[in-house]
Structures are given as structure tokens and as C-alpha cells.
DSSP file (Angstrom, degrees, kcal/mol; ACC not computed):
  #  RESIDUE AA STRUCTURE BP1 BP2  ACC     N-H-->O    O-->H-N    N-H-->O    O-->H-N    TCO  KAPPA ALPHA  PHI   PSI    X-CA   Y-CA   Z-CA
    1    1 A X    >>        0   0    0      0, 0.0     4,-1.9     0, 0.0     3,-1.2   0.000 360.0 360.0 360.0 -41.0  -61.8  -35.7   34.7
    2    2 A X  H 3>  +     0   0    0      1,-0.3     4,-2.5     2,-0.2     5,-0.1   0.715 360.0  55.9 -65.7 -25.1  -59.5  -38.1   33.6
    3    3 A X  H 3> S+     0   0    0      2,-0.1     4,-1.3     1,-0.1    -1,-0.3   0.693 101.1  59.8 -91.4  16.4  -61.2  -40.9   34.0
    4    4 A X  H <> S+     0   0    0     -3,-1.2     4,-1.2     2,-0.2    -2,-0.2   0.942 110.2  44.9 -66.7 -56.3  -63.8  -39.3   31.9
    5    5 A X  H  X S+     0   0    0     -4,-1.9     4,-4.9     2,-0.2    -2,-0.1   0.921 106.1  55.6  -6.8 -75.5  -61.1  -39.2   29.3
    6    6 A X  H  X S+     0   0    0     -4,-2.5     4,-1.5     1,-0.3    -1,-0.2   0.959 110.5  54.2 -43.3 -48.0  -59.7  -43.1   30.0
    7    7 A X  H  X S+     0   0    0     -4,-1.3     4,-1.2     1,-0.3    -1,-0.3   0.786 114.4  39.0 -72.8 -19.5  -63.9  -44.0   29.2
    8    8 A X  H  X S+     0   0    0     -4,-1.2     4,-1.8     2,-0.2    -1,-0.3   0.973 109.3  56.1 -82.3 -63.8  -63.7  -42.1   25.8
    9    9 A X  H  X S+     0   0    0     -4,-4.9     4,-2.0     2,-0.2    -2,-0.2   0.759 111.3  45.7 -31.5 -36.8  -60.4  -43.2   24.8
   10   10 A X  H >X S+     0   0    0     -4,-1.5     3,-2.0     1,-0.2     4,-1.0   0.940 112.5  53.9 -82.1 -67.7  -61.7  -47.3   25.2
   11   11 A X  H 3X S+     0   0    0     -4,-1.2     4,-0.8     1,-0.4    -1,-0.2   0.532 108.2  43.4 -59.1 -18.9  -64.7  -46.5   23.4
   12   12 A X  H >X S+     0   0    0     -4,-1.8     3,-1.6     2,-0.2     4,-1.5   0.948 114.8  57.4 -79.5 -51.6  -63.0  -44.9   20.3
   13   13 A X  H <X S+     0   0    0     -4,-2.0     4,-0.6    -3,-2.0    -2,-0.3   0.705 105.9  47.7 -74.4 -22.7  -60.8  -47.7   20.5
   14   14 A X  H 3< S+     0   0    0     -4,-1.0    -1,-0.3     1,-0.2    -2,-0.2   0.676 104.7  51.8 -85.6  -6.2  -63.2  -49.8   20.4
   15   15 A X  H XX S+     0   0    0     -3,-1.6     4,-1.7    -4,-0.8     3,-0.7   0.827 112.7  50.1 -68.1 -43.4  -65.1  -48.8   17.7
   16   16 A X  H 3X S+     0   0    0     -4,-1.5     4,-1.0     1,-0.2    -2,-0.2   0.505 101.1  56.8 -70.0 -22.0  -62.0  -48.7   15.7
   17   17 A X  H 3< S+     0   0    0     -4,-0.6    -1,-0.2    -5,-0.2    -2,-0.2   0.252 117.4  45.6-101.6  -7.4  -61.0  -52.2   16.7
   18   18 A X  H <> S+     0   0    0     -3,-0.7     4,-2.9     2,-0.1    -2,-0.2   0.534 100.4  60.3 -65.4 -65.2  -64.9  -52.8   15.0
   19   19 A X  H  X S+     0   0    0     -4,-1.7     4,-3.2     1,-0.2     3,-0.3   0.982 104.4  55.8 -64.7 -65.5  -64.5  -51.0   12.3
   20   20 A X  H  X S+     0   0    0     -4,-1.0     4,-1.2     1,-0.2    -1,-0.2   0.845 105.9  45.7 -63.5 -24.2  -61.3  -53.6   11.3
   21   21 A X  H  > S+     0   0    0      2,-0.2     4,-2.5     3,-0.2    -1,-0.2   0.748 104.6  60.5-102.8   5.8  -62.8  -56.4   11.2
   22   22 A X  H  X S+     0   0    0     -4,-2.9     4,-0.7    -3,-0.3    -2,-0.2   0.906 116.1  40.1  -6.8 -78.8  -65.7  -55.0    9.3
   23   23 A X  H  X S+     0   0    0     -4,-3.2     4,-4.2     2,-0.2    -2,-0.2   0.741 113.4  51.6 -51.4 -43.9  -63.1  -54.3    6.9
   24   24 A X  H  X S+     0   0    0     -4,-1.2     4,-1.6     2,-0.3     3,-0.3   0.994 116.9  42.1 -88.7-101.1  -61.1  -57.6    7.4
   25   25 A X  H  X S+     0   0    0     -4,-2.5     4,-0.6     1,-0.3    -1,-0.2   0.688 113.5  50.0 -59.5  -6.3  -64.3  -59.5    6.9
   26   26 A X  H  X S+     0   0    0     -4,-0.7     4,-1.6     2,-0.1    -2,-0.3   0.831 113.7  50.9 -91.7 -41.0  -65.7  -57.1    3.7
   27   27 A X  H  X S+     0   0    0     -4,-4.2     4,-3.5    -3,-0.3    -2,-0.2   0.941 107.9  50.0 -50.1 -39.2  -62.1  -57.8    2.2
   28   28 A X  H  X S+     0   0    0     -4,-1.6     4,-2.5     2,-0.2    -1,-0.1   0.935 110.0  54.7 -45.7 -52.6  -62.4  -61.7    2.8
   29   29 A X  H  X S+     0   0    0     -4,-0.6     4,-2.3    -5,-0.3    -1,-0.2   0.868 110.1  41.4 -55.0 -64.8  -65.7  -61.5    1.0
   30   30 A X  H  X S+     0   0    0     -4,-1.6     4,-1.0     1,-0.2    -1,-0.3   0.894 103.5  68.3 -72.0 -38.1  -64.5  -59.8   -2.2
   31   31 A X  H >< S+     0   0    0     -4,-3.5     3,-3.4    -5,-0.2    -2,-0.3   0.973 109.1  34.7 -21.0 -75.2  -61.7  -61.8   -2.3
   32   32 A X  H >< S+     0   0    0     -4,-2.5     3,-1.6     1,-0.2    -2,-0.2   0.930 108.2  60.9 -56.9 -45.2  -63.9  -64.8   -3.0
   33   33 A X  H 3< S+     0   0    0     -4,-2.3    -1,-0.2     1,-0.3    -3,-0.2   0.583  97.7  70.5 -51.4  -9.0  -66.6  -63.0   -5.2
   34   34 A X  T << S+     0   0    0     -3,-3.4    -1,-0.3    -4,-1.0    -2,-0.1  -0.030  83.3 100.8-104.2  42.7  -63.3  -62.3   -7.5
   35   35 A X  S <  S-     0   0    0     -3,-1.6     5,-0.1     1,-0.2    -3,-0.0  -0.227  96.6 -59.4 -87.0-161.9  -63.1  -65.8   -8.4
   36   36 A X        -     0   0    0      1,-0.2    -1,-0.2    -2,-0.1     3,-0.1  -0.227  51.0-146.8 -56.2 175.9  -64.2  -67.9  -11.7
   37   37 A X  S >  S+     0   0    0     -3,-0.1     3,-1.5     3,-0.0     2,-1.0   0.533  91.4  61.4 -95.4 -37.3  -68.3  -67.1  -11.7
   38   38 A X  T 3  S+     0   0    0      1,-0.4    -2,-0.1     2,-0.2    51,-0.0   0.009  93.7  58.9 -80.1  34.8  -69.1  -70.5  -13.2
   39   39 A X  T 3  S+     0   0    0     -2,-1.0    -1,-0.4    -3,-0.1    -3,-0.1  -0.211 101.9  51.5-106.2  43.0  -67.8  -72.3  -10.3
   40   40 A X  S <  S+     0   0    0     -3,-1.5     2,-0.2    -5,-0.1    -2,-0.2   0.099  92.7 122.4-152.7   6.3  -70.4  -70.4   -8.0
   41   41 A X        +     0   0    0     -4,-0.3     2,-0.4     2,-0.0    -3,-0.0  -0.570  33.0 171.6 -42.5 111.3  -73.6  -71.8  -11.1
   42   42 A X        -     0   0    0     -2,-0.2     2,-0.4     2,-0.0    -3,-0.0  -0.783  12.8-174.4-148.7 126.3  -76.1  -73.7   -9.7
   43   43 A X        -     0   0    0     -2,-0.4     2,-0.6     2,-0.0    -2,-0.0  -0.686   1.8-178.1-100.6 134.6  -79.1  -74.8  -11.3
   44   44 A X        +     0   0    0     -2,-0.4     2,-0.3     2,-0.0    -2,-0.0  -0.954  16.9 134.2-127.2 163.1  -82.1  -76.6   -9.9
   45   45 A X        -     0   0    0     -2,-0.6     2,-0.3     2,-0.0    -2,-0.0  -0.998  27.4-156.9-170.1-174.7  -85.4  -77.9  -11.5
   46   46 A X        -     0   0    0     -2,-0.3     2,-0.7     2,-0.0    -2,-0.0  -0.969  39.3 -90.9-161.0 165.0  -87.6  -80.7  -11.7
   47   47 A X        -     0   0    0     -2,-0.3     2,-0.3     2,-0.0    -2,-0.0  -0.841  45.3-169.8 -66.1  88.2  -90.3  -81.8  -14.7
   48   48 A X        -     0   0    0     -2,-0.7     2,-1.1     2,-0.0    -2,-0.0  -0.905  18.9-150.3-116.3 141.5  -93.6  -80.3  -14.1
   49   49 A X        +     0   0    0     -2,-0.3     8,-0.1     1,-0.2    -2,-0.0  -0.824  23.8 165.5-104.7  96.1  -96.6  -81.1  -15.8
   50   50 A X        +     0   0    0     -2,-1.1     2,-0.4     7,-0.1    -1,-0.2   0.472  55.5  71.4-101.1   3.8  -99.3  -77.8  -16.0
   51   51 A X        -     0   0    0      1,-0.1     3,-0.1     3,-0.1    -2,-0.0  -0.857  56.8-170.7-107.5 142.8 -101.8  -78.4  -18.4
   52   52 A X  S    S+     0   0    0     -2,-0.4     2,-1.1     1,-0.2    -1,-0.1   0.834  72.7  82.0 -73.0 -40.0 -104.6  -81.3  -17.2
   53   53 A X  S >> S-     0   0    0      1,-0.2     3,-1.9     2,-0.1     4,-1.6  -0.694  78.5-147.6 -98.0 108.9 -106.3  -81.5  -20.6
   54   54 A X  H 3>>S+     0   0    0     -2,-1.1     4,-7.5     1,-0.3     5,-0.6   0.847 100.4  66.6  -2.2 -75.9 -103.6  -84.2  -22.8
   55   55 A X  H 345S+     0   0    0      1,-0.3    -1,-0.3     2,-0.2     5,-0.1   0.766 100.4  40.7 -32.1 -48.0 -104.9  -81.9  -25.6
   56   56 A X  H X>5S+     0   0    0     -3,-1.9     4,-3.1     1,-0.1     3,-1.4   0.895 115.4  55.3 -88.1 -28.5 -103.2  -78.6  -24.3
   57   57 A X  H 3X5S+     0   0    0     -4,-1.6     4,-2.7     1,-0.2     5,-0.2   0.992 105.2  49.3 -62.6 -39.0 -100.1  -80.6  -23.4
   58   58 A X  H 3<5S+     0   0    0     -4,-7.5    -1,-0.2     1,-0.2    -3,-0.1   0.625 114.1  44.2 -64.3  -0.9  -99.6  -81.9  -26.5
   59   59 A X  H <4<S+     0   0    0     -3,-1.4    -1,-0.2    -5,-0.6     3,-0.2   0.816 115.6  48.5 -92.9 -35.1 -100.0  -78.8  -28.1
   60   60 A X  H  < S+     0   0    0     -4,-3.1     6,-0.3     1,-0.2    -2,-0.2   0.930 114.0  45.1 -68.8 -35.8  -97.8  -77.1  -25.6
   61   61 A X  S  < S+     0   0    0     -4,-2.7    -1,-0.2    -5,-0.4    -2,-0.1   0.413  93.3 123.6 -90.2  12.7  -95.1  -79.8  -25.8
   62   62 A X  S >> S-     0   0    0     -5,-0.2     4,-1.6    -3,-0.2     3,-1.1  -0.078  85.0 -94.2 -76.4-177.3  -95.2  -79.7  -29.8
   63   63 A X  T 34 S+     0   0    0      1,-0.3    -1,-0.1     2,-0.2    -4,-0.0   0.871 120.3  61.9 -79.6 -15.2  -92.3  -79.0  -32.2
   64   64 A X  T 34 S+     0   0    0      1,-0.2    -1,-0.3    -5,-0.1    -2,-0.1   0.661 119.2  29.3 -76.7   8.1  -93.3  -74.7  -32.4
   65   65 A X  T <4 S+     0   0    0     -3,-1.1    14,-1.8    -6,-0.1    -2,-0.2   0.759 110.4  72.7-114.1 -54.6  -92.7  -74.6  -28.8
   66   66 A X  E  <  +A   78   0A   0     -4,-1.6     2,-0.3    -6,-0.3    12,-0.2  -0.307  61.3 172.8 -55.7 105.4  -90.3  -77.1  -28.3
   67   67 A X  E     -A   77   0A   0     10,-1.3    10,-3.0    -2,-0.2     2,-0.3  -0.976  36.1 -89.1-130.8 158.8  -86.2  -76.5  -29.5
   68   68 A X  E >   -A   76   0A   0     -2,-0.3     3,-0.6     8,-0.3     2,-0.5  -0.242  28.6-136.3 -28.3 102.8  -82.9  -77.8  -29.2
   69   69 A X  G >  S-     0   0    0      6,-2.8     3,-2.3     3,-0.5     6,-0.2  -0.669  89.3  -9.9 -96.2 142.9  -80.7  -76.9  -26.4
   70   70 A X  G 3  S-     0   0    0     -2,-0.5    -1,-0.2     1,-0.3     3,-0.1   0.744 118.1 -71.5   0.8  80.8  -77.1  -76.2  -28.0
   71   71 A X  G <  S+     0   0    0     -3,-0.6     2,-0.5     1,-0.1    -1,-0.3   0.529 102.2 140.3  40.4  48.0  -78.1  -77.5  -31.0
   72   72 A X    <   -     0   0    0     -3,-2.3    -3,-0.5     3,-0.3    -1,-0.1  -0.982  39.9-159.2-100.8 133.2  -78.1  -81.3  -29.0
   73   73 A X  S    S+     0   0    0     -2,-0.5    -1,-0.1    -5,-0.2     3,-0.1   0.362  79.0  55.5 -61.3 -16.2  -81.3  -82.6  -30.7
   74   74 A X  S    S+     0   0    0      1,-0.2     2,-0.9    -5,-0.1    -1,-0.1   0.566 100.0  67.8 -97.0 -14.4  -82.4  -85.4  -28.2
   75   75 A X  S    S+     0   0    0     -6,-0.2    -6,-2.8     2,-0.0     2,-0.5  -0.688  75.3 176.9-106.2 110.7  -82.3  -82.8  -25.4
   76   76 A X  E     +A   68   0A   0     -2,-0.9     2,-0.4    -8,-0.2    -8,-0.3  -0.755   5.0 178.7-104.2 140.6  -85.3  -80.4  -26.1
   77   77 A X  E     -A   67   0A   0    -10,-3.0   -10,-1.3    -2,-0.5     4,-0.1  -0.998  33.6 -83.6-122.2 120.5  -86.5  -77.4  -24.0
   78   78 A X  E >   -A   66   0A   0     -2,-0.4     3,-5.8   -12,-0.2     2,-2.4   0.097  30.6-122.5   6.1 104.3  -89.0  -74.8  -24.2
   79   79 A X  T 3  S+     0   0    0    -14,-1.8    -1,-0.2     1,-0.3   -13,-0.1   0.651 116.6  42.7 -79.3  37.1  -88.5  -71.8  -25.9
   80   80 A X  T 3  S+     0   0    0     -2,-2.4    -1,-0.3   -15,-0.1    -2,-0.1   0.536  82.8 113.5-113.5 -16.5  -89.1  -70.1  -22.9
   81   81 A X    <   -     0   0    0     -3,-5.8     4,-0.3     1,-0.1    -4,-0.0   0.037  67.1-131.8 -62.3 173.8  -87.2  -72.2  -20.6
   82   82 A X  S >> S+     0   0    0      1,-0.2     3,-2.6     2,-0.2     4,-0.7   0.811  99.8  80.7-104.2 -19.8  -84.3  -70.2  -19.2
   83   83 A X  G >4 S+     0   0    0      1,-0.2     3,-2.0     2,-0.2    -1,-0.2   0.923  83.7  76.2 -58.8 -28.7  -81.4  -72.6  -19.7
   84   84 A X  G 34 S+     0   0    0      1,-0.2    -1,-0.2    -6,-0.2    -2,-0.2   0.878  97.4  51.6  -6.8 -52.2  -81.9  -70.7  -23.8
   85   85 A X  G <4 S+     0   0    0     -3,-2.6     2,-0.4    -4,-0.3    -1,-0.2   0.561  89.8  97.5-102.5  -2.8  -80.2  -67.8  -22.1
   86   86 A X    <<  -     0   0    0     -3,-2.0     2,-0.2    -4,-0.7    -3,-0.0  -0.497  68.7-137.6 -67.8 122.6  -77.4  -69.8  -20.9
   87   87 A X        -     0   0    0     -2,-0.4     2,-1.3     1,-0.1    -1,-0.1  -0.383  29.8-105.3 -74.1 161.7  -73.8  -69.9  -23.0
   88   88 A X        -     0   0    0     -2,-0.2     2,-0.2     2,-0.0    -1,-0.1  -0.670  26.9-152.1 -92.9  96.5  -72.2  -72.9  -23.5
   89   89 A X        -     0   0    0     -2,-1.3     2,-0.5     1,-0.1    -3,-0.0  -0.494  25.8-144.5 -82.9 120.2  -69.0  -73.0  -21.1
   90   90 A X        -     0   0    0     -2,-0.2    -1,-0.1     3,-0.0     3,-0.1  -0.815  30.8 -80.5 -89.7 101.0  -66.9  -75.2  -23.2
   91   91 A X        -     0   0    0     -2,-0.5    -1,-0.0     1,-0.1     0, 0.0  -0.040  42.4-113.4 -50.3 141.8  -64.8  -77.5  -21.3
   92   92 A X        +     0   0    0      1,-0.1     2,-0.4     2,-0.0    -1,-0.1  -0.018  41.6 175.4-102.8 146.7  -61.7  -76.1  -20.0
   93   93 A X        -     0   0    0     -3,-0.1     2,-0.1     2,-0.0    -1,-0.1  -0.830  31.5-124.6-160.5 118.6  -58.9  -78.1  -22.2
   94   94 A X        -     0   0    0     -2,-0.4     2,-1.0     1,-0.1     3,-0.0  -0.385  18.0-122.7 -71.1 129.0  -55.2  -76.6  -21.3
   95   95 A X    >   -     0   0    0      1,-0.1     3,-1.0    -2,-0.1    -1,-0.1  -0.560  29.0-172.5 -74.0 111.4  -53.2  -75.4  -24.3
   96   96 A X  G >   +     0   0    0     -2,-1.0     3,-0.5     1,-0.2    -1,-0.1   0.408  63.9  84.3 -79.0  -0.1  -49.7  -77.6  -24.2
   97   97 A X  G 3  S+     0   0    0      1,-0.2    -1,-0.2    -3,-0.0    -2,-0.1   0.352  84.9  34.3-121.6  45.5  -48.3  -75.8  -26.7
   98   98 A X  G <  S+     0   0    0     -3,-1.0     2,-0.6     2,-0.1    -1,-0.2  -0.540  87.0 132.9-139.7  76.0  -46.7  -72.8  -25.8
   99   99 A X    <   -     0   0    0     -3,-0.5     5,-0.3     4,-0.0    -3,-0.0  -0.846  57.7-126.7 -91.6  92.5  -45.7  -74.4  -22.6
  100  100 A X     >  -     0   0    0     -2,-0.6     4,-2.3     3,-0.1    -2,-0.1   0.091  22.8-117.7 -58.5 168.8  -42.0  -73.9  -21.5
  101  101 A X  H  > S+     0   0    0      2,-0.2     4,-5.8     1,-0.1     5,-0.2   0.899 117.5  56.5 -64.2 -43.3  -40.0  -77.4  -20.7
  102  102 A X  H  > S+     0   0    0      1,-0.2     4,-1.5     2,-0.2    -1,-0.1   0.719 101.1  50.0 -69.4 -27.3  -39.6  -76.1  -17.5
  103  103 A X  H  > S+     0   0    0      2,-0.2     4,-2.6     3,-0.1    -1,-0.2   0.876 116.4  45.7 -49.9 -63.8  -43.2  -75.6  -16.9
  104  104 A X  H  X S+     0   0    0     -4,-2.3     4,-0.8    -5,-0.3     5,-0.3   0.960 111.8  49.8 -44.6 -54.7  -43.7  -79.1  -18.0
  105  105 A X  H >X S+     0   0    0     -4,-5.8     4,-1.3     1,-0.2     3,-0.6   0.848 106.6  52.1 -33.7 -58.0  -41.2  -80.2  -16.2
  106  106 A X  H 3X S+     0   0    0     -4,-1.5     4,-1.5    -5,-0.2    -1,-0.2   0.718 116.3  47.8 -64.6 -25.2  -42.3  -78.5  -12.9
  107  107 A X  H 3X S+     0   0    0     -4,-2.6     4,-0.6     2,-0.1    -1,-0.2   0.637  99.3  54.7 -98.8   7.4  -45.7  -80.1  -13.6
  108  108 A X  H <X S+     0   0    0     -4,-0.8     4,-1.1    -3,-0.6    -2,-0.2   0.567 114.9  54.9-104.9 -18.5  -44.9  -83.8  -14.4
  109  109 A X  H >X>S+     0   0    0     -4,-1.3     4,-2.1    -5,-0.3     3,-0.9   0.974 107.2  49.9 -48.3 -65.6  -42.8  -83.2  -10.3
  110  110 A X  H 3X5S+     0   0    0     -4,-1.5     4,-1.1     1,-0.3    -1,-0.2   0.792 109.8  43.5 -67.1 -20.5  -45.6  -82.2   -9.1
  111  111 A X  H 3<5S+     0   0    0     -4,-0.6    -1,-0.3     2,-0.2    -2,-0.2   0.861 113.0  54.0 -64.4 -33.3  -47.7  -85.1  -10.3
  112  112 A X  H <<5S+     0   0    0     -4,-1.1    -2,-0.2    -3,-0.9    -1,-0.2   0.502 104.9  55.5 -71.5 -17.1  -45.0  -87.5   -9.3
  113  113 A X  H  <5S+     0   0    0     -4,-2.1     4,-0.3     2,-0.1    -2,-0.2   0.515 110.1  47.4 -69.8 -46.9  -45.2  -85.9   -5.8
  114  114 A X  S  <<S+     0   0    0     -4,-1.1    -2,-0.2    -5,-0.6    -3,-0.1   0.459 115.8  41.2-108.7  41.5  -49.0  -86.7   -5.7
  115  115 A X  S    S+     0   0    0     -3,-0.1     4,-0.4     2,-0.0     5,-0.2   0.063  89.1  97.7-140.9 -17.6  -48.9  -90.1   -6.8
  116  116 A X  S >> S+     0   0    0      1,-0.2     4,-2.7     2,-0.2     3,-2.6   0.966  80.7  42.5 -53.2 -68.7  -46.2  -90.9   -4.9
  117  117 A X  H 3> S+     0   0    0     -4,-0.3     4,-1.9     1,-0.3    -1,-0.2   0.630 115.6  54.6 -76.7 -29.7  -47.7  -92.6   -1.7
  118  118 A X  H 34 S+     0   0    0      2,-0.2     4,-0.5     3,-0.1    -1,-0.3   0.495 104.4  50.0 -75.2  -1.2  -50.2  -94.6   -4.0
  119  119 A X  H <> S+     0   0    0     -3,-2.6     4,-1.2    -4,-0.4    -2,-0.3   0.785 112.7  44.9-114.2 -34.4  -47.9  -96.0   -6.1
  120  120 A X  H >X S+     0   0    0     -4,-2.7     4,-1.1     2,-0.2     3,-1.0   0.982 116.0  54.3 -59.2 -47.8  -45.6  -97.3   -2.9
  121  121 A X  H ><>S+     0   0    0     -4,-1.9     3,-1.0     1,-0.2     5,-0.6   0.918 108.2  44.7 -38.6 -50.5  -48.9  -98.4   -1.6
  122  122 A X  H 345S+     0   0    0     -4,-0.5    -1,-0.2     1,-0.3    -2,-0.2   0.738 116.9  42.8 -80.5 -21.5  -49.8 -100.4   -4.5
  123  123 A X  H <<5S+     0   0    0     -4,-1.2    -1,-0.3    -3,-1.0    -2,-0.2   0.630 108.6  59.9-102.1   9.0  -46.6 -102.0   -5.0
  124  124 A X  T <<5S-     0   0    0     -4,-1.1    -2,-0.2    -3,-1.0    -3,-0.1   0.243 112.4-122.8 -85.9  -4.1  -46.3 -102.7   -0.9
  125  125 A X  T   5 +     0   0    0     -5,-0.3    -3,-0.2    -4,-0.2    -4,-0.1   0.432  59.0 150.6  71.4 -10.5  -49.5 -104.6   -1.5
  126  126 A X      < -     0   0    0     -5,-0.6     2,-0.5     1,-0.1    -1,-0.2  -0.381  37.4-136.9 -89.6 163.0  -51.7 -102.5    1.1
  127  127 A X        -     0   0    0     -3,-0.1     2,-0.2     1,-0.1    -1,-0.1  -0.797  20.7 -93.3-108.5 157.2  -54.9 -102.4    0.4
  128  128 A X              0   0    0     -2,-0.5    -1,-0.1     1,-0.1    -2,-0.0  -0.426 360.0 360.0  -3.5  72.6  -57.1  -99.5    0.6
  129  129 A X              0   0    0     -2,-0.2    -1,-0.1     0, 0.0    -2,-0.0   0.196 360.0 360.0-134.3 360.0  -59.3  -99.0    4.1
């Protein structure tokens, strides 16, 4: 009777020892998904041509079809194309001024700590390999 027991007891336990690293590997998961989204963007295309007859391309590729993509004028798109529905992620450019000294401070170390070992390289003379 008991070892009927022992056989239940591993089997719970192992379901439960299952069951965590479910969890364990569904926390990891959301961990990443709660990062930036635009570093996880990725676009593909190509230039495809779909009409045969000149005559409909030229119609299709005319200025009522045809716009500006964020308002750049040499690069023109479709007004169908889907990059339209994209916003324009503005490149990221840190505000330095309400920056403590100490902040600064703590970051002009840490640049001098990862610069370090190229800049004795470069006056030691070795070169690069």
C-alpha cells in the first residue's frame, strides 16, 4: 500500500517540478516581450513590377497614386503601400540637460573604462589582428 503511495507522491512531484519550469520559461518570455517594440521591427520587401502593359504601369506609377513617404520627396510610395501606416521613430537623441554632474561624471568613467585597452593599444603600437 505504501508503495502505491511512494508512486503517487513522485508523480505529483513531478508534475509540479513541470509545472515550474512552464512558469520559469513563460516568465522569461514576457520578460523580453516587455522590452522597446521597435527594436523587435523588421521589414522586408523587394520592387515588384505587376502590370505587363507599360501603359497601365505608367498610369499606376503616376503622381495620383504615387506620395511622399514622411514628406521626403525623392523617396515615393504607393498610397497603398503599408510603410504610410508607419510613424516616424525619430532618432533617439539623449537630453544632457537635466543631467546631474554626477551622472555625467559616472558616464565620462564609464567611457574611459571602455576605451581604456584601445587607447594603451594604440599608443603600445599593436596593431589590430
Amino acid at each position: 500500500m505504501w508503495h502505491e503511495a511512494r508512486r503517487q507522491e513522485r508523480k505529483i512531484r513531478g508534475i509540479m517540478v513541470d509545472f515550474k519550469r512552464r512558469a520559469d520559461r513563460r516568465r522569461e518570455f514576457y520578460e523580453k516581450i516587455k522590452q522597446d517594440p521597435t527594436q523587435f521591427l523588421r521589414m522586408y520587401g523587394r520592387p515588384v513590377k505587376i502590370h505587363l502593359d507599360p501603359a497601365v504601369a505608367m498610369a499606376a506609377e503616376g503622381p495620383q497614386s504615387m506620395m511622399p513617404w514622411q514628406g521626403d520627396a525623392t523617396n515615393m510610395i504607393d498610397r497603398f503601400d503599408v510603410r504610410a501606416n508607419l510613424d516616424l521613430i525619430p532618432p533617439y537623441v539623449p537630453d544632457r540637460s537635466n543631467l546631474s554632474d554626477a551622472l555625467d561624471e559616472e558616464e565620462r568613467f564609464g567611457n574611459y573604462e571602455r576605451y581604456r585597452t584601445l587607447v594603451e593599444n594604440e599608443a603600445a603600437g599593436c596593431k589590430e589582428n
